[in-house]
C-alpha positions as CSV (number, residue, x, y, z in Angstrom):
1,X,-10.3,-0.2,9.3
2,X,-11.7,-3.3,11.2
3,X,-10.5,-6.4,10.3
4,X,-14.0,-7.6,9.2
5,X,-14.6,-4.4,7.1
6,X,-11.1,-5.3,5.1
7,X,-12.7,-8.9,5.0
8,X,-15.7,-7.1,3.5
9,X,-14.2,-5.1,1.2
10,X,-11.4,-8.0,-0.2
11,X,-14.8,-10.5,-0.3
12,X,-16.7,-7.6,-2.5
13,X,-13.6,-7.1,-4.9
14,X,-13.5,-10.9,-5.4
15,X,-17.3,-11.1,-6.4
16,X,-16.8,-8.1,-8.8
17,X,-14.1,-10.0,-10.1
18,X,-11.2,-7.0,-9.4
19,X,-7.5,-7.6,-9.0
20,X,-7.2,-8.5,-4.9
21,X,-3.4,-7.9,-3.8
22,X,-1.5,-6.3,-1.4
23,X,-1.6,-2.9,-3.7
24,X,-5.3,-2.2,-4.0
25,X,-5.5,-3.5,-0.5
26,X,-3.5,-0.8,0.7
27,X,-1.8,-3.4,3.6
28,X,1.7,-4.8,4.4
29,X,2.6,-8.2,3.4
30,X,1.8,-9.7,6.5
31,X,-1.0,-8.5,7.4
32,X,-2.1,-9.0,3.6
33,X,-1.1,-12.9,3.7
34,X,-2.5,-13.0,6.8
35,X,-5.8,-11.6,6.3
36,X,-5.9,-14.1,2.9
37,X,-5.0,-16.8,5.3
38,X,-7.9,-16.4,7.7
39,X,-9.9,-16.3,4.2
40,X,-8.7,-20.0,3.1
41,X,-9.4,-21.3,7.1
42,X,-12.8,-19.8,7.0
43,X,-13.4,-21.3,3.9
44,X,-15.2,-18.6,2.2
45,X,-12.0,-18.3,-0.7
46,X,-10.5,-21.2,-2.8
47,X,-7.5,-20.7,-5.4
48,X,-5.1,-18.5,-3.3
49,X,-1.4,-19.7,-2.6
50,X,1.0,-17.8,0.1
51,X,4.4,-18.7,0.8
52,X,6.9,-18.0,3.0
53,X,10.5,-17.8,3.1
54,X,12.7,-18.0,5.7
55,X,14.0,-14.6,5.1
56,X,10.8,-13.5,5.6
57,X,9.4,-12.7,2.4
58,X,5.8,-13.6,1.8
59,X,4.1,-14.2,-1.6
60,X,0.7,-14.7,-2.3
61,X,-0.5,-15.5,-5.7
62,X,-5.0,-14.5,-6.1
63,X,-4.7,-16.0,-9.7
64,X,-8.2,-17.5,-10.3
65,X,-9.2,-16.7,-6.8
66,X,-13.2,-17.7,-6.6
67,X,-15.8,-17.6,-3.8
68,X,-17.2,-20.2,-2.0
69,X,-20.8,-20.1,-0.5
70,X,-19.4,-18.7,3.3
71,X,-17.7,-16.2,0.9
72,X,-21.3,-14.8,-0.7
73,X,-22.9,-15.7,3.0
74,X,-20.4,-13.5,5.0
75,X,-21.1,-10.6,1.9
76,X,-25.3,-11.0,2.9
77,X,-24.5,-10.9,6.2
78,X,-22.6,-8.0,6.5
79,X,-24.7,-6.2,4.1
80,X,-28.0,-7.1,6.1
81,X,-26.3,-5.7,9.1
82,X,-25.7,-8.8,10.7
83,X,-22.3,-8.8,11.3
C-alpha cells in the first residue's frame, strides 16, 4: 500500500473515531511511529506521543488522538481525487 493510502486510511479511522495502532494498522513499529510522525509534522493530528529508547523500542500512545483541519482537508482531497 502507498504511503498516502496508509495516511488515508489511519486519517479515516481517526474521524470514525476507531482505535489507530500498530495492530489494526497492520505495520511494524517503525514504520507505524513513523508514519504517526509525519502526521504530527504535517499537522493534520494533535494528541499522539512516540518515544524512543535507546534499545530501540518505540511507543506510541493515540489516546485522545483528534483531527486538525489539514487532517479533514487531506480526507476531501483524497476522496475528490485530488491527491
Amino acid at each position: 500500500m502507498e504511503e498516502k493510502e496508509k495516511i488515508y486510511a489511519i486519517l479515516k479511522r481517526i474521524e470514525a473515531e476507531q482505535a489507530v495502532n500498530q495492530e489494526v494498522t497492520e505495520l511494524e513499529a517503525e514504520a507505524f511511529a513513523d508514519i504517526m510522525e509525519e502526521l504530527i509534522d504535517s499537522r493534520m493530528v494533535e494528541n499522539i506521543k512516540i518515544s524512543r529508547s535507546g534499545s530501540g523500542i518505540v511507543t506510541v500512545r493515540t489516546t485522545d488522538i483528534k483531527l486538525t483541519r489539514r487532517g479533514h482537508d487531506f480526507i476531501l482531497l483524497k476522496e475528490s481525487g485530488r491527491i
